[in-house]
N, C-alpha and C positions, 0 to 999 in steps of 0.2 A: 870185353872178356868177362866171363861168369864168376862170380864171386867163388871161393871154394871151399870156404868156412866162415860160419860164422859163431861167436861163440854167446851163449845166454850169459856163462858167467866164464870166469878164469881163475880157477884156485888148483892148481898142481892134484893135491887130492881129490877133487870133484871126479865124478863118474862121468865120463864119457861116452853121448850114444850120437851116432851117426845117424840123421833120417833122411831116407831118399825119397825122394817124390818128384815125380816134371809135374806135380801140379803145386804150384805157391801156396792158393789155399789150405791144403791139406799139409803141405808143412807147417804153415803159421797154427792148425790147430791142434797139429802132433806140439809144435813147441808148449802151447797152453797146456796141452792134458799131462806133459813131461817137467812141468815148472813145477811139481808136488817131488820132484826125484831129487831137488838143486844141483845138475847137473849144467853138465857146459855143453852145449849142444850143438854139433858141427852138423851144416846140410849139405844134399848135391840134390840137383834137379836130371842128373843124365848117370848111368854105370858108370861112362869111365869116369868123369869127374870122384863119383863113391869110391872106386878102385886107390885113386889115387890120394884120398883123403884119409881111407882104412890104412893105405902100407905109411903115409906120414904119422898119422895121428894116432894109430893104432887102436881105435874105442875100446871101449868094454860091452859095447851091444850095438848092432845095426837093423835097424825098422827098414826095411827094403819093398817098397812097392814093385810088383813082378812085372808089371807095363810101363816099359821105360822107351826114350825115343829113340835110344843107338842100341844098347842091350839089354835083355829082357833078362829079368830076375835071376833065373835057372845058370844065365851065362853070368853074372853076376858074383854069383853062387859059386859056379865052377872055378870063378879064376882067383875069390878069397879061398876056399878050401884047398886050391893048390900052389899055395904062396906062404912059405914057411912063416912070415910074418903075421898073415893074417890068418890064416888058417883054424885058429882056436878062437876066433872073435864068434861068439851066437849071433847067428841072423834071425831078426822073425818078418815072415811074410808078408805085408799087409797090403792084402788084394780086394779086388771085387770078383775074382775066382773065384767062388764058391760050390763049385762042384765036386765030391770025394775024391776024383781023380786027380782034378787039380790039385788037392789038396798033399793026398800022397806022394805024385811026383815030387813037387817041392820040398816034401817033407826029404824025400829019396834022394835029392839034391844034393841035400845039405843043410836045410834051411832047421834052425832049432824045434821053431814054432812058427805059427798062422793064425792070423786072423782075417776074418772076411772084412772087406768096408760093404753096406757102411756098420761102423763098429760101436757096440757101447763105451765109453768113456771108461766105464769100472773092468769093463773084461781086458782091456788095451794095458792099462794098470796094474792088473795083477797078471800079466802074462809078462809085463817087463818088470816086474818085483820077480815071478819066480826065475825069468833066466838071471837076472841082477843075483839069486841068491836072498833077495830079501824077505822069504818064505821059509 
C-alpha cells in the first residue's frame, strides 16, 4: 500500500502544503526547494490518493502536477473546489503544460496559480510565498 503522507516536520502551527507528483524525483526536489517554508509536507504520487489527504489533513497550499496516472489535474481540481472542506485550499499547477491555453484552462478550473516545469527554483518560491500570503 502507497504511503499517504509523509510529514518533513510536525508542529501543530507549521504550514501545511501538499505536493502531488507520480514522479518521486520531483517530489523529493519540491520537498528541498519547500525546506526554506519549515513546513510539514504531506505527498501523494496519484489524485485520489491527494483527494483524500486534502479532506483529512486539510493543507494550506496544494502543488498539483496536472499528469497524474488515475486523474488528471483539472479533475483534481473539480473535485477539491466542490467539497466544502477543501474547497478554499489554493492549488498551484505545476506542469510541463506550457501552452496559453493550457495555462488558462487550469487557471478556469480552479487552479490559483501555474507554473511550467521545468521551473526556476526562485519563481516556484515566490509563487508559494504569495498564495502562502507571505508577500
Amino acid at each position: 500500500m502507497e504511503v499517504l503522507a509523509k510529514s518533513v516536520a510536525t508542529t501543530a502551527k507549521q504550514t501545511r502544503i501538499l505536493a502531488v507528483d507520480d514522479n518521486e524525483d520531483n517530489l523529493l526536489l519540491l520537498s528541498e526547494v519547500l525546506n526554506v517554508f519549515d513546513c510539514s509536507l504531506l505527498t501523494a504520487t496519484s489524485g485520489q490518493i491527494a483527494l483524500i489527504i486534502a479532506q483529512i489533513y486539510n493543507p494550506d497550499l496544494i502543488l498539483l502536477d496536472v499528469m497524474l496516472p488515475d486523474l488528471n489535474g483539472i479533475e483534481v481540481v473539480f473535485h477539491l473546489k466542490h467539497n466544502p472542506t477543501t474547497e478554499n485550499i489554493p492549488v498551484i499547477a505545476v506542469t510541463a503544460l506550457a501552452r496559453q491555453e493550457d495555462r488558462d484552462r487550469l487557471l478556469a478550473a480552479g487552479c490559483s496559480d501555474y507554473i511550467s516545469k521545468p521551473y526556476m527554483i526562485e519563481d516556484l518560491e515566490a509563487i508559494v510565498r504569495r498564495a502562502l500570503g507571505q508577500i
